[in-house]
C-alpha positions, 0 to 999 in steps of 0.5 A: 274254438272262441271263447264261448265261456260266458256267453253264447245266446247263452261263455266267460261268458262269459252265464246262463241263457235266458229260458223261453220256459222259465217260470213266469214271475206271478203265475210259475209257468210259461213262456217268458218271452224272448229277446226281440220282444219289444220292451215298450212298456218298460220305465225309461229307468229300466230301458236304461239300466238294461242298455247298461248292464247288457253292455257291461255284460258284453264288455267282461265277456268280450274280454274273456274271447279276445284274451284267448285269441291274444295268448300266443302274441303274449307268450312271444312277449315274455320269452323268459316266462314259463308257459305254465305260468303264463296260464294264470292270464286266463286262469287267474281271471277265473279263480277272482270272478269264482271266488268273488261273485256270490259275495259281490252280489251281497255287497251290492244289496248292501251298499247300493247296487248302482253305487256298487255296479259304477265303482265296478265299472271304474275300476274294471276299465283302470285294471284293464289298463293296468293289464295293458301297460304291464311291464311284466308277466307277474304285472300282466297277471295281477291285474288280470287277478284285479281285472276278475275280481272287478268283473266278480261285481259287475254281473251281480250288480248289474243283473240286481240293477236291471231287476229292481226296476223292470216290473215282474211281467218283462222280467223274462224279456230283460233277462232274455236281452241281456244273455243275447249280449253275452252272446253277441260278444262271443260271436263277434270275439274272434273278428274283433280280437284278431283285428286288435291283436293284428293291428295294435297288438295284444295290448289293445284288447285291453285298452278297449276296455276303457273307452267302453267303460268310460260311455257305461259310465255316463250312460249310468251315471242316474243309475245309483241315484235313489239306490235302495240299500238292503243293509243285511251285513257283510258277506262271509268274508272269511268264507270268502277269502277261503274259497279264493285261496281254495280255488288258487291252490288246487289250480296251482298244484296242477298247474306246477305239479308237473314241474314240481314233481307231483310228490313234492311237499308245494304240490300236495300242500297246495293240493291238499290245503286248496280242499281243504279251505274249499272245505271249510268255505262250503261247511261255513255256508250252510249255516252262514246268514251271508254265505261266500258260496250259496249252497243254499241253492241246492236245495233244489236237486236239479239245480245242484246237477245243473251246476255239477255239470257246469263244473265238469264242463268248464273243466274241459271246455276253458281247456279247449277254447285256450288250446285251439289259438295255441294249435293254430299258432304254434302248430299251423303257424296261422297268422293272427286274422287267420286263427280268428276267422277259424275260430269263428267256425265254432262261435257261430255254430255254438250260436245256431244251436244255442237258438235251436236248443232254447226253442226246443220243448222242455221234454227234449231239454236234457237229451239236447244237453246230453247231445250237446256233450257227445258231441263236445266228446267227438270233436275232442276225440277226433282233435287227439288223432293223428288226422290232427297233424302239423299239416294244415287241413282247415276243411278236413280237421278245423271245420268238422271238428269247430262245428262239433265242438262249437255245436256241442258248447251251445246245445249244452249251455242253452240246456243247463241255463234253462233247467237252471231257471226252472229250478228256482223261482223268478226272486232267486234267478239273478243268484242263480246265474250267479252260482251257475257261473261260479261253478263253470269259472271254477271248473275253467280255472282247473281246465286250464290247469290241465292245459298246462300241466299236459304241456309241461309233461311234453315240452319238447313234443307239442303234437303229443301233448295236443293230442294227449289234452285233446284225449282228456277233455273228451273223457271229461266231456263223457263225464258230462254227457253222464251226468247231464244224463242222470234224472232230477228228483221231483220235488218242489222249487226252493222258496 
């Protein structure tokens, strides 16, 4: 059970695949093209600026699979630390890059997209460290808040960047190699995490970082010279730092709802205030030039259900990710290589079928992604049994359940990164992919809410509060299947 948030041929991850029936740049229709086409024709400038997003992509999904594997060493290194506020290591990462994405990618247009996407990168590597050297948990989890709001940057800008300079035919192809990344870097997640983890410690999975950024960096170097500005204004700042504490909020009422007590005063101010800011950031943007939240995209009604479905999905599926390395340490007391190599299980079967469901006919898209969540909902199901118990049983439990599970994350994924590129035209994908991850790291910020709440709720029976979680994200799961289900209206793509 990786972290496929961001990723897969598809995650984090950590963003939507590219679409083999996306709509061609000059024509509206057609094939786009696929990863391994050769890219000989492009610029040398666009060759570059591929090579260096992809890997800033890879890089920030990496970080979103070896954290979860990272998690149970974290939790034994601050003993005095409540688990459920040690969710915000994950969480906290989450609720930055969904507040901040949109926005980010508004700044970019503004200030220059190379100047933007290298002081991202920079201070994604020293925010890395900053998680690395932590002396405590509160210091862990700032600059993990830090670390998400860097990464916020680093998509937009990158995705702007590598459009600006590819010509309109290879467009597709680019978009195509830069997914696989993602992909790549949730597949090899689990190997290289546990080896860190293992090997140096839960610490390393962080310091890695900086050296990888350090080589993005000079590989970039030429990228924000020649920068065209598009000087629009500011971002909805305000919008902005509504959705953010929006977001914080409604993840803290559940997260500390149960320790709270559910009818305590910080509970429903959290609950109601964080719905409330939400509130006032969705109805600022539909009339905001530079909105926080591009509400304007869903105009297009399928891409509006695409991204309600991310939204339910994450829910469930950050949930999942985070809970199999807890089940495997604190349940199967695998060791750290252990839990990796299990956890691979998943990883490659999300990749299979994220190959399978992109080459699929357009036709059998929103059945695959329906598919996709039935099985998601059976792994889940058959998790929350007591066939799941303290005993090991890697070929009875984990492999049929990380196949299903693993399986269902791709075939969904793929779906809902292609019917999101049908929605809207070539000009808006990079936006697209923008919203479409918000919605899912939204999503994940209340799954692992969730997580902890069922844990706070059973401190003392962890096999009842596994099986309770697992219950719920096959309901939630179930949700998804419906709402992927429901047809999309015809209508024309938005301009």
């Amino acid at each position: 059970m990786t972290d496929l948030t961001h990723h897969q041929p598809t995650p984090a991850d950590p963003s939507p695949p590219a679409d083999n029936h996306q709509p061609d740049a000059e024509t509206g229709s057609g094939a786009i093209g696929s990863a391994t086409e050769s890219t000989a024709t492009s610029s040398p400038a666009a060759r570059r600026a591929l090579l260096v997003a992809s890997g800033a992509a890879f890089m920030s999904f990496l970080d979103l699979s070896v954290v979860n594997i990272a998690f149970p060493a974290i939790t034994r290194d601050y003993p005095g630390t409540a688990p459920t506020t040690l969710t915000w290591v994950v969480s906290g990462y989450a609720v930055a890059f969904a507040a901040l994405l949109t926005p980010a990618g508004q700044l970019a247009d503004a200030l220059g997209r190379g100047r933007v996407f290298l002081t991202a990168l920079a201070g994604f590597a020293l925010t890395s460290l900053l998680c690395a050297l932590a002396p405590g948990a509160d210091w862990l989890i700032a600059g993990r808040f830090l670390q998400g709001g860097t990464a916020a940057f680093l998509i937009p800008a990158g995705l702007g960047l590598v459009l600006s300079v590819t010509p309109p035919a290879r467009i597709g192809v680019a978009m195509a190699a830069w997914t696989a990344a993602g992909g790549f870097a949730a597949t090899v997640g689990p190997a290289v995490g546990g080896a860190l983890v293992d090997w140096f410690g839960w610490r390393s999975v962080f310091i890695i970082n900086v050296p990888i950024a350090a080589l993005l960096l000079v590989a970039g170097l030429r990228l924000a010279r020649g920068d065209q500005r598009q000087p629009h204004g500011l971002p909805d700042l305000f919008g902005t730092a509504a959705t953010g504490l929006g977001i914080g909020a409604v993840v803290a009422a559940v997260t500390q709802g149960q320790q709270w007590g559910w009818g305590d005063w910080r509970t429903l101010a959290c609950g109601l205030g964080g719905l409330a800011l939400l509130a006032s950031a969705l109805w600022r943007s539909r009339s905001h030039p530079r909105p926080a939240i591009a509400v304007g995209l869903w105009r297009s009604h399928s891409y509006a259900l695409v991204n309600a479905v991310a939204f339910v999905f994450g829910v469930t599926m950050f949930a999942w990710l985070l809970a199999g390395p807890l089940w495997l340490d604190a349940v199967w007391h695998y060791s750290v290589l252990e839990s990796a190599g299990a956890m691979t299980v998943g990883a490659v079967a999300s990749m299979v079928t994220a190959v399978l469901a992109g080459r699929a006919p357009v036709s059998w898209q929103r059945w695959l992604g329906v598919l996709g969540a039935l099985m998601f909902a059976a792994s889940t199901l058959y998790m929350s049994t007591d066939i799941w118990d303290a005993t090991p049983a890697l070929w009875k439990a984990w492999i049929p359940a990380g196949i299903l599970g693993g399986g269902g994350i791709g075939l969904l994924i793929t779906v809902l990164g292609t019917t999101a590129a049908r929605s809207l035209p070539p000009q808006r994908f990079a936006a697209g992919v923008g919203m479409n991850l918000t919605a899912r790291q939204s999503g994940g910020a209340l799954g692992v809410a969730v997580l902890a709440a069922v844990f706070a709720a059973h401190p003392a029976q962890p096999l009842t509060a596994f099986h309770t979680l697992f219950a719920i994200c096959a309901g939630i799961a179930v949700l998804a299947a419906v709402l992927t289900a429901l047809p999309a209206r015809t209508q024309e793509p938005i301009a």
